[in-house]
N, C-alpha and C positions, 0 to 999 in steps of 0.2 A: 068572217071574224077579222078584228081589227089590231094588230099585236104593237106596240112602242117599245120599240128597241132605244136606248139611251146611247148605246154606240152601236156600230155594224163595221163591216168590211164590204164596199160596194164600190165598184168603178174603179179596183184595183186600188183603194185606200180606206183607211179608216177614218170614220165621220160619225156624226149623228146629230138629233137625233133621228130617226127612222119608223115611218110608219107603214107597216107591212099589210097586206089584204090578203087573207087566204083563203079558200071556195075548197070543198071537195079532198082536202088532202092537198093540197095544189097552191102556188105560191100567182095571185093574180095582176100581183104589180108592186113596186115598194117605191118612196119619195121620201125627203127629207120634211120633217114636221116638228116641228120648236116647237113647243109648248101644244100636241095635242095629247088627245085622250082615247084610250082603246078599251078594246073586251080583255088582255093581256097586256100586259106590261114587265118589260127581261131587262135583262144590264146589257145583256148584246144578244146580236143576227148576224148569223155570218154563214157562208155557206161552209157544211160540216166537213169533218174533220178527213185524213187521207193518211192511211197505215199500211205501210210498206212490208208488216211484216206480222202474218196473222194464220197461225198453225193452226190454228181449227177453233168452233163456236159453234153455239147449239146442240152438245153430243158430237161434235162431227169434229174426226181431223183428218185433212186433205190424204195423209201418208194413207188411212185407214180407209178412208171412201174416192179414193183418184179420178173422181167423175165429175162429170157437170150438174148434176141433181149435189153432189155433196160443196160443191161450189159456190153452188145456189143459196143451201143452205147457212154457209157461214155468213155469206155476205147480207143476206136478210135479219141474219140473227145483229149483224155490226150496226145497219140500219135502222135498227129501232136503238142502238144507243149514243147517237151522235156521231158515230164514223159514215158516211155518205158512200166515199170508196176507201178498196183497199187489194191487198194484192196476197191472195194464198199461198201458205209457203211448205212446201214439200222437204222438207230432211233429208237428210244422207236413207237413203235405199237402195235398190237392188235396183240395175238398169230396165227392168221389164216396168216397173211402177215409175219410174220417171218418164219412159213411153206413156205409157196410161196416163200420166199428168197433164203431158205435152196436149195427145190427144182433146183431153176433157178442156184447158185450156182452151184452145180452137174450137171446141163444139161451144162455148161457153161466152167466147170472145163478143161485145154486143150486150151483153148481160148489163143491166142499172146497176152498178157500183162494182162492177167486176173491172181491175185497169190493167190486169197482169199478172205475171207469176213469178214468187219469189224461190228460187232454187236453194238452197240453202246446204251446202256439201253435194257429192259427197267427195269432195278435190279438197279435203281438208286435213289436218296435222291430227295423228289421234293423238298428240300428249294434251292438245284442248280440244277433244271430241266434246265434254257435258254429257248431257244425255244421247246424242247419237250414238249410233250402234258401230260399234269398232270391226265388224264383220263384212260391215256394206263400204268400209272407205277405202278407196281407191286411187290410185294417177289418172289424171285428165286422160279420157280417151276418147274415139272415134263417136262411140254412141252418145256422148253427150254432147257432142259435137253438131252430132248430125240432128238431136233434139232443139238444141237449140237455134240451129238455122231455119229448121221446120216452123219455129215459134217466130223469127226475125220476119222470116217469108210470107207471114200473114200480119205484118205490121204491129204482133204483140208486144207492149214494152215487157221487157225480165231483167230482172237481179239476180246475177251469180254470184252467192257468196263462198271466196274458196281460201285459202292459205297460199299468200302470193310464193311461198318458199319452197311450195308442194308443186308449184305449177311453171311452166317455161315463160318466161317473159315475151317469148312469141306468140305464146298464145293468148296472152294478157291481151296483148297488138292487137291479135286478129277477132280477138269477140268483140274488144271495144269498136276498133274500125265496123264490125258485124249491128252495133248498136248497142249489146250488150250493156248495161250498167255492171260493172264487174267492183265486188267490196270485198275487202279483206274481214277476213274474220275464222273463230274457229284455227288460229296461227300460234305459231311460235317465232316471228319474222325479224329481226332486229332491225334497228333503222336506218342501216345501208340496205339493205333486200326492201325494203316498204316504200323509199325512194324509188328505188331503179323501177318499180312496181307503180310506184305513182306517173313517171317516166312513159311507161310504158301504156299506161291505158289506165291503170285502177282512179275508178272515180268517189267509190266511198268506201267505209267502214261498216260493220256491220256487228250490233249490240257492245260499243263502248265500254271498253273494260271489263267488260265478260269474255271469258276461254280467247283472252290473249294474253301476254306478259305484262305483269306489272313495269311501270318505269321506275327506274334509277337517277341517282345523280351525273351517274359516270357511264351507266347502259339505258338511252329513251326506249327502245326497243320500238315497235309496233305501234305501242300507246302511243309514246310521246313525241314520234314520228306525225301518228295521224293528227292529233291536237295541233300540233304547227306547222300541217296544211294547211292549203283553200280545200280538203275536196271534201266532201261532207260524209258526215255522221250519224248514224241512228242511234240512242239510247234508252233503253228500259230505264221509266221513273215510276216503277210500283215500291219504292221503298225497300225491298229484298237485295235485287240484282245489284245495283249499285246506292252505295250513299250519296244522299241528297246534298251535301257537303261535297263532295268528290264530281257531283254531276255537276254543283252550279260554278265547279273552279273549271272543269273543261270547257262550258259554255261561254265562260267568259274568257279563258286563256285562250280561243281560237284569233285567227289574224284578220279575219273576216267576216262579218255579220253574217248571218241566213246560210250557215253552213250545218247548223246542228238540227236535227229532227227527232221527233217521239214515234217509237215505235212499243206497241202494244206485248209482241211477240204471246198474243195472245194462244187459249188452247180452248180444248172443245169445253172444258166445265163453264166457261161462257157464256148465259142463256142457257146453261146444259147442267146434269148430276155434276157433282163435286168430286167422281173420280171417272179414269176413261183407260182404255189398253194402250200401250204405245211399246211398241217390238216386242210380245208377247206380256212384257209387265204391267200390273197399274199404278197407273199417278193418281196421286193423291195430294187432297189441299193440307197442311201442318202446318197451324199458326198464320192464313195465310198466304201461303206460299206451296208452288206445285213440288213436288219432289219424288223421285222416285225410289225403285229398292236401293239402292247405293246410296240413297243419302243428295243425291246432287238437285239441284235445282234443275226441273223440268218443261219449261215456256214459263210462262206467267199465268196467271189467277187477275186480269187485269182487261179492261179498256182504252181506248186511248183518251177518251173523254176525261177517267180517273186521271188517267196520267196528266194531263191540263190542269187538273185542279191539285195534284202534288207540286207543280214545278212554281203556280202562284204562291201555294201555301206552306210549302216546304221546301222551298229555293229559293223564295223570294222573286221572282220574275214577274214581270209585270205585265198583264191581262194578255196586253196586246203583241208582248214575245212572246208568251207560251202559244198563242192562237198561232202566231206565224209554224212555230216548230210545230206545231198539230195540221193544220190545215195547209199551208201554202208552200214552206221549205222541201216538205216529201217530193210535192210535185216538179217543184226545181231541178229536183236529183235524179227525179224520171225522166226529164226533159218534156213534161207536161204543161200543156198551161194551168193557168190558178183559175180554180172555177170564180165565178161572181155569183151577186143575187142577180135572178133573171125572171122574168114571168112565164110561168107555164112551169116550172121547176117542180117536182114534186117537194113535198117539205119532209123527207127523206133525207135531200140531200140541202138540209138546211141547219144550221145549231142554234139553239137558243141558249142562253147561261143567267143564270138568276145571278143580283146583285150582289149577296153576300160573302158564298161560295164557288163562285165559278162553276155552280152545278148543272146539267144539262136538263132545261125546264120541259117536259114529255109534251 
């Protein structure tokens, strides 16, 4: 099969046009080609997209199956919709199921589109827990300590996301020095604590202007701290979690290109039923959007692909920003390299996006 991509991302730049040959499932070579003609024809090729932040897909959420078969699961379920990789993310829980995480991690580690694990709590502020459970949050202790070295010692990358206000500035030091990716989030932190935190190791942020404090004219807090950093940022662009207004003025108030990124924070109704249990309750989709018995908003009802075609179509960004914050910026903040088109590649880990929409062409 003969696919013309009109633009791509190949050789660490964007070009086109692009004529791709695929065998088998299987990417068998790509070239630059003006004016030919194929069995397909997309607006772009690029290699797919990379989500930092993905609570469950397929029926399945990491908290509720902490193993490598539920691993497996999510990330196959992400791969058929334009995420190539991504990184499963465990919730505030009970330290026995953050073992079992760690664990399945490492059985897991090697897996096609498996690149990590996102910790997510439980070293978090409950006056912005959201949906985590206020039962399981705790002070930075020993066991997650010694989890996370376990994870560093077999060369996993991980994201801890914790409340820098909750946690010693030492030990900020000592996970970043560890490798750690360490993000604020889940805070109540003002922005002398978000500083001394930046100082100290914090490398990103984690769901932008969710369950942290709004900013002031007179208090930036957390927010307006992290927006006039360099260190980078995740944001939910399903239209719920934050407005598409509010998302494209932080995108563009940062001091630094290639520091914002799309994160999914997707959940298991992903590929899956439209409601699932989560710390004995069920979420459910309303209008939309996941929510649980309180009323709060509980992951997302989203992909990250979707999320690319809100930030063109409802932020106004342009093709080839939204791809960077989808596919290439994640991997920055992991300290990853950026995948390329390559031959031999499964076409998994490849995106196609039709001309109109920015839609992911199957």
């Amino acid at each position: 099969m003969i696919i013309i991509a009109k633009r791509g991302w190949v050789a660490g730049q964007f070009c086109g046009p692009l004529r791709l040959e695929v065998e088998n499932g299987r990417l068998l070579g790509w070239r630059t080609a003006a004016g030919a003609r194929g069995d397909l024809e997309v607006a772009f090729a690029g290699p797919a997209l990379t989500d930092l932040q993905v609570n469950g897909a397929g029926g399945v959420m990491l908290n509720s199956q902490p193993d490598a078969s539920g691993i497996a699961t999510i990330i196959d379920t992400l791969r058929a919709r334009g995420t190539g990789w991504a990184m499963p993310t465990l919730i505030t829980c009970e330290p026995e199921r953050l073992t079992r995480a760690t664990d399945a991690a490492i059985e897991a580690f090697g897996m096609d589109g498996f690149i990590g694990l996102h910790i997510e709590g439980p070293h978090i502020n409950p006056a912005k827990r959201g949906t985590h459970q206020a039962g399981f949050i705790r002070p930075f202790d020993e066991r997650t300590m010694t989890d996370l070295r376990r994870l560093r010692a077999k060369g996993i990358p991980v994201m801890l996301t914790l409340a820098p206000e909750c946690v010693d500035l030492s030990v900020i030091a000592e996970l970043a020095e560890m490798g750690v990716v360490v993000s604020g989030g889940h805070t109540m932190a003002d922005a002398s604590r978000t500083q001394a935190a930046l100082a100290a190791g914090l490398r990103c942020f984690t769901h932008l202007y969710n369950a942290m404090p709004a900013m002031g004219s007179r208090s930036p807090n957390l927010l307006g701290a992290a927006i006039a950093s360099d260190a980078y940022a995740g944001i939910i662009l399903d239209g719920h979690h934050v407005d598409y207004t509010m998302a494209a003025i932080a995108c563009r108030a940062r001091p630094e290109t290639g520091r914002m990124f799309m994160i999914s924070d997707a959940m298991a109704t992903i590929g899956g039923p439209e409601h699932f249990e989560l710390y004995g309750q069920t979420i459910h989709l309303e209008n939309g959007a996941l929510v649980n018995a309180e009323g709060a908003l509980a992951g997302a009802h989203t992909d990250l692909a979707h999320c690319l075609y809100n930030a063109v179509h409802h932020m106004g960004l342009s093709p080839e920003t939204a791809y960077e914050m989808a596919a290439l910026v994640p991997r920055d903040a992991m300290r990853l390299p950026r995948p390329d088109l390559a031959a031999g590649m499964a076409m998994a880990e490849v995106i196609l996006l039709d001309d109109a929409c920015c839609r992911v062409v199957p």
